[in-house]
Residue frames relative to the residue before (quaternion, step in Angstrom):
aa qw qx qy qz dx dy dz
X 1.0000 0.0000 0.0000 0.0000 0.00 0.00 0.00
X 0.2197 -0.7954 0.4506 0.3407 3.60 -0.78 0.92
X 0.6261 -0.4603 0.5380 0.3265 3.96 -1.33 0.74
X 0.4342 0.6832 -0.5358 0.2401 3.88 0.14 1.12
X 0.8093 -0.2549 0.0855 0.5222 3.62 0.57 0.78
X 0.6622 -0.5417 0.2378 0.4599 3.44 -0.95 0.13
X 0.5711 -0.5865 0.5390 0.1982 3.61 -1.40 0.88
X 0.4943 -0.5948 0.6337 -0.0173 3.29 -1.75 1.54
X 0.4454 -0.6834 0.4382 0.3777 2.90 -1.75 0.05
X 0.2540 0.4049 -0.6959 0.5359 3.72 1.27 0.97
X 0.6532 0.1070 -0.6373 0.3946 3.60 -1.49 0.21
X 0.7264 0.3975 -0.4837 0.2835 3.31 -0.40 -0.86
X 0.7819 0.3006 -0.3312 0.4342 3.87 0.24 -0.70
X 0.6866 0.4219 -0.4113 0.4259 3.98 0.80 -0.42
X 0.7693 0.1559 -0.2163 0.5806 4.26 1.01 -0.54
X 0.8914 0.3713 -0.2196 0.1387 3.94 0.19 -0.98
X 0.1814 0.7740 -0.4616 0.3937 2.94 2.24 0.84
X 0.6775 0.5688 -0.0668 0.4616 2.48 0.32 -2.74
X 0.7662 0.3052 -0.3671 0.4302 3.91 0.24 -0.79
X 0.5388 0.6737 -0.3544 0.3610 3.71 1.15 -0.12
X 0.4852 0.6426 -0.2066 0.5558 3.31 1.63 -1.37
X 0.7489 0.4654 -0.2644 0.3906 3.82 0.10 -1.43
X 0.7492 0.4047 -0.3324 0.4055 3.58 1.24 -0.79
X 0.6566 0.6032 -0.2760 0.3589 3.15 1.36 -0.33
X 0.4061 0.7025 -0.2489 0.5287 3.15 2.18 -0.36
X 0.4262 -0.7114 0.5209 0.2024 3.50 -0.50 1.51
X 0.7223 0.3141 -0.1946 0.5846 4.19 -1.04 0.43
X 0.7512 0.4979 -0.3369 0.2725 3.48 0.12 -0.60
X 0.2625 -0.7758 0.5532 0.1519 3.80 -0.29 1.07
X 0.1372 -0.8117 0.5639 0.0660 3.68 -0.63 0.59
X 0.1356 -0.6849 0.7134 0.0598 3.73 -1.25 0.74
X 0.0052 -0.7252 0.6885 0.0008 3.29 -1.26 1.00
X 0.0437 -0.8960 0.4377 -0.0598 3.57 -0.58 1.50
X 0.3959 -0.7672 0.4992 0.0736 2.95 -0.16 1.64
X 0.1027 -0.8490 0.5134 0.0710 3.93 0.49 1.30
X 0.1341 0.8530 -0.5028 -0.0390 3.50 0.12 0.77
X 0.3379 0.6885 -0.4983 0.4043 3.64 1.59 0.49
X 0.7699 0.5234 -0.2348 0.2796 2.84 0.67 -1.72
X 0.5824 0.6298 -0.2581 0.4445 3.24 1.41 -0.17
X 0.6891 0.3232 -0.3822 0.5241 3.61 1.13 -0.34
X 0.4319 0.6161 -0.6029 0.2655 3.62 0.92 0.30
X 0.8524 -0.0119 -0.1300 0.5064 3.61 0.87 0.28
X 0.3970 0.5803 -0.5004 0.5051 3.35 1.32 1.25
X 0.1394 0.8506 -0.4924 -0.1206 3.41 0.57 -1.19
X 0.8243 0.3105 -0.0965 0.4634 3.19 0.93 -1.78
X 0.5973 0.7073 -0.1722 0.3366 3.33 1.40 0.39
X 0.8470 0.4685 -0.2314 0.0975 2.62 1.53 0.05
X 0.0300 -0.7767 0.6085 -0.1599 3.26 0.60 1.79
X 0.5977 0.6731 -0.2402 0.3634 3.52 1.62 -1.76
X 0.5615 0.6082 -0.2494 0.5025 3.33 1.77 -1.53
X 0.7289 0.3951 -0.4324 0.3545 3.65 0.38 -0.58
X 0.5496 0.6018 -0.3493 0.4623 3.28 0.86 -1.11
X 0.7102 0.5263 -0.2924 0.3648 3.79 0.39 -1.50
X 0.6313 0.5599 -0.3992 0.3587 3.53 0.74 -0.71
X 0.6928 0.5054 -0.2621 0.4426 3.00 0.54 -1.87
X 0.8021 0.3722 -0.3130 0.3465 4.00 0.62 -0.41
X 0.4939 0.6091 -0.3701 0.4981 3.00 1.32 0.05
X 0.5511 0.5270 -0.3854 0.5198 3.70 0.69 -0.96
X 0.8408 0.3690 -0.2764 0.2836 3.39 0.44 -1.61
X 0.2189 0.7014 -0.4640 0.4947 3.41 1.74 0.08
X 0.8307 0.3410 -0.2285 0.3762 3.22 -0.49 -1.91
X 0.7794 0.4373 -0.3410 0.2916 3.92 0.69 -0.68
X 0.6406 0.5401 -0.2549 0.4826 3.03 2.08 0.06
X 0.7115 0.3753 -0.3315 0.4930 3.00 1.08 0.46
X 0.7650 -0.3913 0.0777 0.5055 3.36 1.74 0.98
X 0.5085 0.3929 -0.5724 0.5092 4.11 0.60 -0.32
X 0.1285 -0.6301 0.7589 0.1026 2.61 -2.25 0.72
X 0.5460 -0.6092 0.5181 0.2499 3.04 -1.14 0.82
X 0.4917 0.4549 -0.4111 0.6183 3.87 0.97 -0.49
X 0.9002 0.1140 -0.2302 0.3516 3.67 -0.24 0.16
X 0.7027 0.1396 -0.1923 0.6706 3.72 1.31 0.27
X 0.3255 -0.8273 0.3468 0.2988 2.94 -1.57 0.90
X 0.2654 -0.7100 0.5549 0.3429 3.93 -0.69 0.24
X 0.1462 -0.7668 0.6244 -0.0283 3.46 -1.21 1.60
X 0.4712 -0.6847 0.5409 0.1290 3.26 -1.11 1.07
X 0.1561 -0.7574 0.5284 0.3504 3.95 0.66 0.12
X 0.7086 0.3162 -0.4817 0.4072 3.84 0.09 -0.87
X 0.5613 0.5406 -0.4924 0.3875 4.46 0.33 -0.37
X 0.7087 0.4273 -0.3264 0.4567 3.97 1.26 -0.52
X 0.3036 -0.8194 0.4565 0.1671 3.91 0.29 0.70
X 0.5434 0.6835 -0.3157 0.3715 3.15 1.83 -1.09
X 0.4607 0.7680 -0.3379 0.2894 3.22 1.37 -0.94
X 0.8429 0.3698 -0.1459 0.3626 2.86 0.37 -1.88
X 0.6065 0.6019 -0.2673 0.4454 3.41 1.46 -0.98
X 0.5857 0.5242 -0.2855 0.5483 3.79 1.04 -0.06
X 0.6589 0.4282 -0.3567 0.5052 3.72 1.09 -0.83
X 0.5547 0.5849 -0.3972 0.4386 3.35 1.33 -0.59
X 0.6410 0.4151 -0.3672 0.5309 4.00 0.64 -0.64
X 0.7195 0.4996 -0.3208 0.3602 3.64 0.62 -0.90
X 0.7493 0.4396 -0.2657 0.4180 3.53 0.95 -0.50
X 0.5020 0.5000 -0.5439 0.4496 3.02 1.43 0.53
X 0.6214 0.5097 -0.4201 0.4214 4.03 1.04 -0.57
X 0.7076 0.5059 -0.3731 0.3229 3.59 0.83 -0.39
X 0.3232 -0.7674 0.5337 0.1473 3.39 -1.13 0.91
X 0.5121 -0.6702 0.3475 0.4096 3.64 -0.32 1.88
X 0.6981 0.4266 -0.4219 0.3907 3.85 0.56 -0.67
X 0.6077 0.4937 -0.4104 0.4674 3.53 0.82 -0.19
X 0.7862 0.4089 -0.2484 0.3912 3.37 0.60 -0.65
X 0.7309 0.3440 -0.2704 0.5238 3.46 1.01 -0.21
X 0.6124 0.4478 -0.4267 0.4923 3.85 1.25 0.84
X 0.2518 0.5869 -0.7072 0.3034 3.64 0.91 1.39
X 0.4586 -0.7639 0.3814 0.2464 2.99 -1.14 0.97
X 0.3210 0.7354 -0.4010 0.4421 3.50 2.50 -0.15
X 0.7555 0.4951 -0.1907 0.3843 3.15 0.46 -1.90
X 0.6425 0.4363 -0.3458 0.5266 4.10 0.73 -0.83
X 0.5524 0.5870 -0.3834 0.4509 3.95 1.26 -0.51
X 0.7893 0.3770 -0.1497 0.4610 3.74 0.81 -1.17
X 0.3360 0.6276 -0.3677 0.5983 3.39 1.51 0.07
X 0.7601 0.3378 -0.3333 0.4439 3.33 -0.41 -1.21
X 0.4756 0.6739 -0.4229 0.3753 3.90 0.81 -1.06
X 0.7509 0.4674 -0.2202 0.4113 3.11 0.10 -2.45
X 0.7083 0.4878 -0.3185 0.3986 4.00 0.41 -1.08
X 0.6831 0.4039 -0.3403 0.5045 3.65 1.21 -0.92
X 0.4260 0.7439 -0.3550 0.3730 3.63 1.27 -0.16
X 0.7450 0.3955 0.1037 0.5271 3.00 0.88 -2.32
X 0.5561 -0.5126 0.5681 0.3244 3.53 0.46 0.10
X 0.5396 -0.5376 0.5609 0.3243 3.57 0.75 0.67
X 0.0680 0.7257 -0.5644 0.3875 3.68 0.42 0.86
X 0.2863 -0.8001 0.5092 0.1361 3.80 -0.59 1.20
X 0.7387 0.2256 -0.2370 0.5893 3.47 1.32 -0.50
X 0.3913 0.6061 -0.6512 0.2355 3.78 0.24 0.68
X 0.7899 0.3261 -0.4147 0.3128 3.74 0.77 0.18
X 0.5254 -0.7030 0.3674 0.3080 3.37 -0.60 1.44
X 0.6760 -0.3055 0.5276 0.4140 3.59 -1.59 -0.49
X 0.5824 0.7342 -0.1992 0.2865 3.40 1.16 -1.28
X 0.7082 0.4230 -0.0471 0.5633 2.64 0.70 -1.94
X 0.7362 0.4285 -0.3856 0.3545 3.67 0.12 -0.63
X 0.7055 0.4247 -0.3585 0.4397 3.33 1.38 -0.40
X 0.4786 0.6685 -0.5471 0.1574 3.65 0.63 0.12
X 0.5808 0.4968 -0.5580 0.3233 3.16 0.03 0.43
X 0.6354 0.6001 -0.3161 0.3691 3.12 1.08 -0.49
X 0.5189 0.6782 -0.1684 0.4923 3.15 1.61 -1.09
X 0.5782 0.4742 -0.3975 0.5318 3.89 1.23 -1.12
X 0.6211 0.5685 -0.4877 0.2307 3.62 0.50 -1.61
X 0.7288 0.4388 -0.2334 0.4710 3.62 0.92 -1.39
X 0.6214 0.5107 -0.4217 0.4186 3.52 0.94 0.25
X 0.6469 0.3376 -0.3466 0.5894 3.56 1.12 -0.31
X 0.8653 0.3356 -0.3043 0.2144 3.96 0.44 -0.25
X 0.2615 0.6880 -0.5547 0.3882 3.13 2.10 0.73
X 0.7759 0.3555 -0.1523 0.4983 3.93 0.21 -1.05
X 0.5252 -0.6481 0.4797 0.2721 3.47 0.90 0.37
X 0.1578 0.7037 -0.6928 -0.0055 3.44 0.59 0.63
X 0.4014 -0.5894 0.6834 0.1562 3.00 -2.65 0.10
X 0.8255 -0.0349 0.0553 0.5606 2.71 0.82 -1.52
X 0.4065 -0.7057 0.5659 0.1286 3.63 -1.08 0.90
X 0.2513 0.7407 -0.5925 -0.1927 3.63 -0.48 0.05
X 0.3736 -0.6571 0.6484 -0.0908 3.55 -0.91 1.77
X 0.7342 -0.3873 0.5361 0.1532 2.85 -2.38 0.11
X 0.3382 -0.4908 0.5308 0.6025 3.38 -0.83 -0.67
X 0.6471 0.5452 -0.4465 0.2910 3.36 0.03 -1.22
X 0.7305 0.3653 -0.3210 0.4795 3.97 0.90 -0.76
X 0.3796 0.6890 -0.5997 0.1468 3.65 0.23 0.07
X 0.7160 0.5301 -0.3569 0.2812 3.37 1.24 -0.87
X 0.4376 0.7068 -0.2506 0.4961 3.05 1.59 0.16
X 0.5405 0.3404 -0.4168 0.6467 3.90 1.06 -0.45
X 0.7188 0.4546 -0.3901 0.3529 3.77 -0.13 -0.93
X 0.4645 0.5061 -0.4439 0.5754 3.99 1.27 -0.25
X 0.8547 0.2704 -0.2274 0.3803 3.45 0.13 -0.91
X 0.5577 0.5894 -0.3883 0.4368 3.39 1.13 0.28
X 0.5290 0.5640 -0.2284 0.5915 3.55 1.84 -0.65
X 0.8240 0.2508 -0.2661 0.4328 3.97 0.24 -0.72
X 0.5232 0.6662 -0.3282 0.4180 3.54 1.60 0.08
X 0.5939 0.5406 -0.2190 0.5541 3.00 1.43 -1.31
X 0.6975 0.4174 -0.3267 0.4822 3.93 0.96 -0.51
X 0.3778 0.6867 -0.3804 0.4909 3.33 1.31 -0.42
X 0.6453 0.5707 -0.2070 0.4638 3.48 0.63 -1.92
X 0.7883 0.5314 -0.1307 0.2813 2.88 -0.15 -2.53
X 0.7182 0.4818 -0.2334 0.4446 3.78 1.23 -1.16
X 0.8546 -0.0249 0.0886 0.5110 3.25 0.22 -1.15
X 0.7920 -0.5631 0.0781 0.2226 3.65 0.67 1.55
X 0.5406 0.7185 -0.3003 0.3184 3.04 1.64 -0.57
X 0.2817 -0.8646 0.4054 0.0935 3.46 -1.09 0.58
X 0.2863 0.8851 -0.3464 0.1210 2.86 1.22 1.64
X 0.5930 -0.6561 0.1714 0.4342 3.64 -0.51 1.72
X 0.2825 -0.7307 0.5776 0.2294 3.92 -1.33 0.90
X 0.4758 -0.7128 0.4175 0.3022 3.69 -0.41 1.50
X 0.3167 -0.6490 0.6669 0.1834 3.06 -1.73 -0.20
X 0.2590 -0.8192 0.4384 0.2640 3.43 -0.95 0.21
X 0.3804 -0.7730 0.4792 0.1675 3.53 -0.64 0.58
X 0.0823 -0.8206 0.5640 0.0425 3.70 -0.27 0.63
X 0.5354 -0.6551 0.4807 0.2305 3.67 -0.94 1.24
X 0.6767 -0.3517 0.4280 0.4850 4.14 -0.80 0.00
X 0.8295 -0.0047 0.0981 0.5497 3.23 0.96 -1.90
X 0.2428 -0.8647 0.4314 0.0850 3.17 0.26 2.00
X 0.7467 0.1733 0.0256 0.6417 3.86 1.59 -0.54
X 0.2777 -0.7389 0.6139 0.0052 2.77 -0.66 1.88
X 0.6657 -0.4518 0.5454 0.2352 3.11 -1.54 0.50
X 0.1329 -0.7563 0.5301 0.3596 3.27 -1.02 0.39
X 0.6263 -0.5602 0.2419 0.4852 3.78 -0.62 0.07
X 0.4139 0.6181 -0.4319 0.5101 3.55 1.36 0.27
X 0.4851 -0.6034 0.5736 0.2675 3.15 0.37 -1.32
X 0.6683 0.4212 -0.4717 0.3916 2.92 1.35 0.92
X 0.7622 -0.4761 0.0134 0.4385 3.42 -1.17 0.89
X 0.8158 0.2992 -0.0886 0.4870 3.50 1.06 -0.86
X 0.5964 -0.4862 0.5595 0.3081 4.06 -1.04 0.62
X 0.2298 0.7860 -0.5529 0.1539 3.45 -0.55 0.10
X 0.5487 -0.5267 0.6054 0.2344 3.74 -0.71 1.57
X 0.8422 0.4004 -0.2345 0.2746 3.58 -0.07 -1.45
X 0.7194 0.3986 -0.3233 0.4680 3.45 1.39 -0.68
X 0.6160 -0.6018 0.3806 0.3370 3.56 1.05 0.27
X 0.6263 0.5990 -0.3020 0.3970 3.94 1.65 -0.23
X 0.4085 0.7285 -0.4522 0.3130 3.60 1.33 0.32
X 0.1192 -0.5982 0.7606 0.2224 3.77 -1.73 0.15
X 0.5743 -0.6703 0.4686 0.0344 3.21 -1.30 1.01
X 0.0698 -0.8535 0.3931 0.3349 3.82 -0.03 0.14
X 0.5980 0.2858 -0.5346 0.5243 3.23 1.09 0.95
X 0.0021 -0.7244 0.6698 -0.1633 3.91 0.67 1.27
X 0.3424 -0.5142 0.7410 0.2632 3.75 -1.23 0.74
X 0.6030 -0.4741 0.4764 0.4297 3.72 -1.88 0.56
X 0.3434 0.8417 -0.2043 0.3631 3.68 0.98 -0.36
X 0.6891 0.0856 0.1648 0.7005 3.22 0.58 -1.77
X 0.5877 0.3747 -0.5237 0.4898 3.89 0.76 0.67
X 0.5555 0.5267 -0.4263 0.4820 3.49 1.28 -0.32
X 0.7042 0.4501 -0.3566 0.4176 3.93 0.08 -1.24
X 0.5721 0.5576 -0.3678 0.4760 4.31 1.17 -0.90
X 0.8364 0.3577 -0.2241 0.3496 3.44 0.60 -1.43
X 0.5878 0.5436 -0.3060 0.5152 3.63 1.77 -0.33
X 0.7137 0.2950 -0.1958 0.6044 3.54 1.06 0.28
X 0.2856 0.6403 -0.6071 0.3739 3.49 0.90 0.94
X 0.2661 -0.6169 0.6700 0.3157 3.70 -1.33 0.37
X 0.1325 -0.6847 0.6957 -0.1721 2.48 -2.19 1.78
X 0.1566 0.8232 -0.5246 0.1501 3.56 1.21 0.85
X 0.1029 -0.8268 0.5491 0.0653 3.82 -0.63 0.97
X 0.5655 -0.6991 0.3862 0.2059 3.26 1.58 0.72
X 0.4784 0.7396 -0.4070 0.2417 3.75 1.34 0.01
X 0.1888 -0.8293 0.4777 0.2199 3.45 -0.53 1.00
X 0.7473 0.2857 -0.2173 0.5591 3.59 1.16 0.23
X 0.6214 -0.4974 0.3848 0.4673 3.87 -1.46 -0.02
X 0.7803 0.3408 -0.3058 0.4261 3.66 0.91 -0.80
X 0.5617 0.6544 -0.4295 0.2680 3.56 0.95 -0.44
X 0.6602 -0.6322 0.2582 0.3127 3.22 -0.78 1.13
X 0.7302 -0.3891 0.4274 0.3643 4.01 -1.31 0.16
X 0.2102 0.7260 -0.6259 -0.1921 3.68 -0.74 -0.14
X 0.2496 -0.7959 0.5515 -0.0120 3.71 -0.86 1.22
X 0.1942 0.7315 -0.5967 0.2667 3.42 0.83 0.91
X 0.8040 0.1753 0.0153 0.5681 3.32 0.34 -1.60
X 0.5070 0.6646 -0.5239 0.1636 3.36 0.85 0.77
X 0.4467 -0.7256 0.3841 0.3556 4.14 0.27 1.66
X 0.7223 0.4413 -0.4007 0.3507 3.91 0.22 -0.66
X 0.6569 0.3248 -0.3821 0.5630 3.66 0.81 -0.79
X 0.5513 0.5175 -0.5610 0.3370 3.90 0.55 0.20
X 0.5393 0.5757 -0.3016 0.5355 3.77 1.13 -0.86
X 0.8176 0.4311 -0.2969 0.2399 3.35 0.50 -0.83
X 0.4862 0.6841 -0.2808 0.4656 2.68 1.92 -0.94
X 0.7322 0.3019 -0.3191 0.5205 3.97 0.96 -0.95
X 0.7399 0.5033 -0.2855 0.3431 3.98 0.51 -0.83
X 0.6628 0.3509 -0.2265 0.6215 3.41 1.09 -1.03
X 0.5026 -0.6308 0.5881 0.0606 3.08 -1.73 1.91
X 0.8375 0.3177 -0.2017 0.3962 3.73 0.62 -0.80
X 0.2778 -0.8342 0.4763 -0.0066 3.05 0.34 2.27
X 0.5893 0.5540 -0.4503 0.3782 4.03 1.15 -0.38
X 0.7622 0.3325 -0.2103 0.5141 3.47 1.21 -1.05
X 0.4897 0.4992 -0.6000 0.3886 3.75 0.72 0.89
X 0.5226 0.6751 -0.3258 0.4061 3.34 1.53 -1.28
X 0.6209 0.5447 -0.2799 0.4893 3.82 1.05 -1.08
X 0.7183 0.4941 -0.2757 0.4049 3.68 0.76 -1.31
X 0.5398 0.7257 -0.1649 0.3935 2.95 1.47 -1.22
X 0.7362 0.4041 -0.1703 0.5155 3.32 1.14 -1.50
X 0.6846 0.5116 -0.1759 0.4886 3.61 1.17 -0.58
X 0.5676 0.5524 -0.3083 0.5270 2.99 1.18 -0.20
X 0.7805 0.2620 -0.1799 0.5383 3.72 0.89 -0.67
X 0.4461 0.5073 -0.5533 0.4874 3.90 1.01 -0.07
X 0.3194 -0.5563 0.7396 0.2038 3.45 -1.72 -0.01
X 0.5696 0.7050 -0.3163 0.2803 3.45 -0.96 0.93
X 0.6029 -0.5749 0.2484 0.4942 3.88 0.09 0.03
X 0.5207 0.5478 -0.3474 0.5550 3.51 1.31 -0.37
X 0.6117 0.7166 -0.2780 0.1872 3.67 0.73 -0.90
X 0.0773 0.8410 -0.5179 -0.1362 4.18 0.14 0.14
X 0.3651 -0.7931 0.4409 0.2080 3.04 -1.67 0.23
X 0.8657 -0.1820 -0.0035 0.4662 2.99 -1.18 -0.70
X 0.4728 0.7092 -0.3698 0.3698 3.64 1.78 -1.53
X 0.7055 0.5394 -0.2571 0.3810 3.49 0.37 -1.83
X 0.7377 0.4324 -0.2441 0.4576 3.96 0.40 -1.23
X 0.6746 0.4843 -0.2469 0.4993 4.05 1.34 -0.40
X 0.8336 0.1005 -0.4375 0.3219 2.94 0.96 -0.20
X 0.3305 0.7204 -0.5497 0.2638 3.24 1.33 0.34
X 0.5721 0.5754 -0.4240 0.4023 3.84 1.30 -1.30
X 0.6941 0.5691 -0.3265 0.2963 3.45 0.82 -1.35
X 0.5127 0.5275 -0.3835 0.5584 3.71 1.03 -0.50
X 0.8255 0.3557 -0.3261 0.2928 3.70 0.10 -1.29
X 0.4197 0.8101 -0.1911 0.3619 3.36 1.69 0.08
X 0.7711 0.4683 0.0152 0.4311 2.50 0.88 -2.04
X 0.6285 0.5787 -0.1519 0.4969 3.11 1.73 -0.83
X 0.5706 0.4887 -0.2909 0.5924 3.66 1.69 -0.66
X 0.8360 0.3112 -0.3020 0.3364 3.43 0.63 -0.96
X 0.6911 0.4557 -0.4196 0.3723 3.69 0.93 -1.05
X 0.6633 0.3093 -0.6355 0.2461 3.68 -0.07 0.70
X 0.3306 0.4883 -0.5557 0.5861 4.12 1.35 0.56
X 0.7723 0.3484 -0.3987 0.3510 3.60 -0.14 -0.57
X 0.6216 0.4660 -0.3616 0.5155 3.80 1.16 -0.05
X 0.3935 0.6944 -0.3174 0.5121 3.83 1.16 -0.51
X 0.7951 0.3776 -0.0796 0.4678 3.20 0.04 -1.49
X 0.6580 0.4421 -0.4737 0.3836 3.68 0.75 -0.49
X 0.4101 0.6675 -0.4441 0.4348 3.65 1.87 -0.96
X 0.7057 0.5935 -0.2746 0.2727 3.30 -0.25 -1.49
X 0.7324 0.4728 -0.1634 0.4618 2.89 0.65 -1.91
X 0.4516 0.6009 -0.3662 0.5485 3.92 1.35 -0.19
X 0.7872 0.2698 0.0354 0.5534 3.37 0.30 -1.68
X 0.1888 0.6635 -0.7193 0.0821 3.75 -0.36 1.03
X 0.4341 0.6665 -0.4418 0.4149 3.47 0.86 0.37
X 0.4334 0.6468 -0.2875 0.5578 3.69 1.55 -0.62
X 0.7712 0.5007 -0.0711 0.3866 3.19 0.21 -1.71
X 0.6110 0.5403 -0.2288 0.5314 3.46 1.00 -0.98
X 0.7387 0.5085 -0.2260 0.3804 3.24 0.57 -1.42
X 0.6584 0.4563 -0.2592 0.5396 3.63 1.15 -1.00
X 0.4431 0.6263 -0.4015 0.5001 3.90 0.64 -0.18
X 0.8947 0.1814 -0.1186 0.3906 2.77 -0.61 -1.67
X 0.5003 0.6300 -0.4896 0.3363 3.98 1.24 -0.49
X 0.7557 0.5182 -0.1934 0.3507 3.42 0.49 -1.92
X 0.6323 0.5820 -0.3498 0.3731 3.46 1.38 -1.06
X 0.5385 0.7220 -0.2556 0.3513 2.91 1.44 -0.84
X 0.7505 0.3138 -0.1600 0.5592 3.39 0.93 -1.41
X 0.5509 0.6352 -0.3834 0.3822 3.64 1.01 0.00
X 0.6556 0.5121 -0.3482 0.4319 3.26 1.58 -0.65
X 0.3502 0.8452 -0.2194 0.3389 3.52 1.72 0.07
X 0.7106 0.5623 0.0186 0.4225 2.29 0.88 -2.28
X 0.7904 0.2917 -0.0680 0.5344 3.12 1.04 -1.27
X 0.4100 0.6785 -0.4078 0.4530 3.44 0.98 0.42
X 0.8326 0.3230 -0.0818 0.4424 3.33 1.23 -1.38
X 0.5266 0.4991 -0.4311 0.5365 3.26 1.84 0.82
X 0.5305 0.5811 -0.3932 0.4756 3.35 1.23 -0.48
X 0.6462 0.5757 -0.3348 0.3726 3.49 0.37 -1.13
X 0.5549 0.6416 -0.1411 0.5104 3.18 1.01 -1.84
X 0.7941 0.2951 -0.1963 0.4938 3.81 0.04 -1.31
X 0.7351 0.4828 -0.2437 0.4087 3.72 1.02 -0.12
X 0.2129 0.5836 -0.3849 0.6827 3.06 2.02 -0.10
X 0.8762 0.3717 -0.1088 0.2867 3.23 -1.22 -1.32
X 0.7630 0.3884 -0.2501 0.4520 3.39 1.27 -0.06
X 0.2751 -0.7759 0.3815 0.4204 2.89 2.02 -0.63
X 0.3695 0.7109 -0.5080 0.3163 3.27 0.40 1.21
X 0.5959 0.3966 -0.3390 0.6105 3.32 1.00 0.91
X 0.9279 0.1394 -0.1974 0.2840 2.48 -1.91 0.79
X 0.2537 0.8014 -0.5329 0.0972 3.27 1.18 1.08
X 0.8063 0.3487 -0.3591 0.3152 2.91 -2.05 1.05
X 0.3930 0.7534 -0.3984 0.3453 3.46 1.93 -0.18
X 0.4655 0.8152 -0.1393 0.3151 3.36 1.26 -0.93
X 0.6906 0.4023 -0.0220 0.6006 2.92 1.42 -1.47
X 0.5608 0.4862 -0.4141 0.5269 3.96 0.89 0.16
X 0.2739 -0.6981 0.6577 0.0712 2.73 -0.78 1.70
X 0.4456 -0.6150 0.6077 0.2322 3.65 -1.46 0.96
């Protein structure tokens, strides 16, 4: 995940459910990588914000339940291995392969509407992250990834330059899988397809009841009605979408639901369905919002779990390098030539 400000409840339903589940999943070793390269591929000048951004993001994740006592939290720039692996990997990637993710041609366009469409506002950097992920999921041998939708096209990159990895020089290193959440893409409260810091349509999960009120009172609810008696239409209506994922009691949405589109004295509207959402909110978030005040006490916690795991991550990845340099013959040149 990249360290860019404070996390919503699209991370939380599209990666930090799904990444909750995995720790709770007996056998299952877990890396959490706190990509904070990937962030100067088009932060650069930013990164005082970057320091700050980590440390809250972690505390995000520990407030809404990872524990560092039982998964590890990696810092990508503290693992050097990183980079030294993107270095082997970008030699297997063909630029046309790597610059037709359809993620990566999506965040481009951003960076140019960003920049004034500026020909050199995208670095080298940026164009290689994706490549950069591959070496993030195959230092630790990953298996399984669980991702966004929007990133899937990313496991299938890294399932393609592994397999050459494989295919060239024999090695048998594991090709991941991705893992989609129930609800890989949250809505945004506008009503468009995706949450997004940038469009302003996000709820925080340390939102105050406050700012879960002002998100949930400005959710689009167009019912498309072309008259006073004609009935509700709740396809695209954003609050009974929330409810449908946040609220547990699917018999009494089915009821709101049904009242909601009859005309008639039984009937409710929009008031009734917001603020019920607002309660079920408020209730998901204000114990993350109490969490986080701990944390925010104790960044000493936070520190400690960083720099520990990074620690043992450079291990990890020490003994695939070694391995992948073996096998290429990238050691020990000229040994060959000593006669015994």
């Amino acid at each position: 995940m990249r360290p860019s400000g404070r996390l919503h409840l699209g991370h939380y339903k599209g990666a930090l459910e799904n990444w909750l589940l995995l720790q709770n999943t007996p056998n299952i070793k877990n890396y959490f990588l706190i990509a904070d390269y990937q962030v100067l591929g088009d932060h650069l000048g930013e990164t005082e914000k970057l320091r700050s951004s980590v440390i809250d993001m972690v505390i995000d994740w520990m407030s809404v339940g990872l524990d560092p006592e039982r998964s590890d939290f990696v810092v990508q720039s503290y693992v050097p291995e990183f980079a030294e692996l993107f270095n082997f990997l970008a030699m297997f990637t063909p630029y046309s392969v790597a610059t037709n993710n359809p993620t990566l041609k999506d965040e481009m366009k951003k960076i140019e509407n960003r920049e004034s469409s500026k020909s050199d506002s995208i670095s080298l950097g940026f164009i290689n992250y994706p490549v950069s992920q591959v070496a993030d999921i195959m230092l630790p041998r990953g298996q399984i990834v669980p991702v966004g939708e929007d990133q899937v096209p990313h496991i299938e990159l890294a399932r393609k330059i592994i397999k050459k990895v494989n295919t060239m020089y024999g090695t048998n290193f594991p090709l991941p899988l991705a893992l989609l959440s129930d609800t890989p893409r949250l809505v945004g409260t506008d009503g468009n397809d995706k949450m997004s810091k940038s469009l302003g349509n996000t709820i925080y999960l340390t939102a105050t009841l406050d700012e879960i009120k002002k998100q949930v009172n400005s959710m689009y609810t167009d019912s498309g009605k072309t008259s006073i008696s004609a009935p509700w239409n709740i396809e695209k209506h954003v609050v009974f979408q929330y409810l449908d994922i946040f609220y547990h009691d699917k018999a009494h949405i089915a009821e709101l639901k049904s009242k909601y589109i009859a005309w008639g004295e039984d009937s409710i509207g929009d008031g009734g369905v917001k603020k019920l959402l607002i309660e079920i909110l408020d209730t998901f978030i204000k114990p993350i919002r109490e969490k986080r005040e701990y944390y925010l006490a104790h960044p000493e916690l936070v520190i400690q779990a960083i720099e520990k795991w990074s620690t043992n991550a450079r291990k990890v990845g020490q003994e695939l390098l070694i391995e992948l340099k073996e096998t290429m013959g990238l050691v020990d040149y000229g040994k060959e030539l000593i006669v015994k």
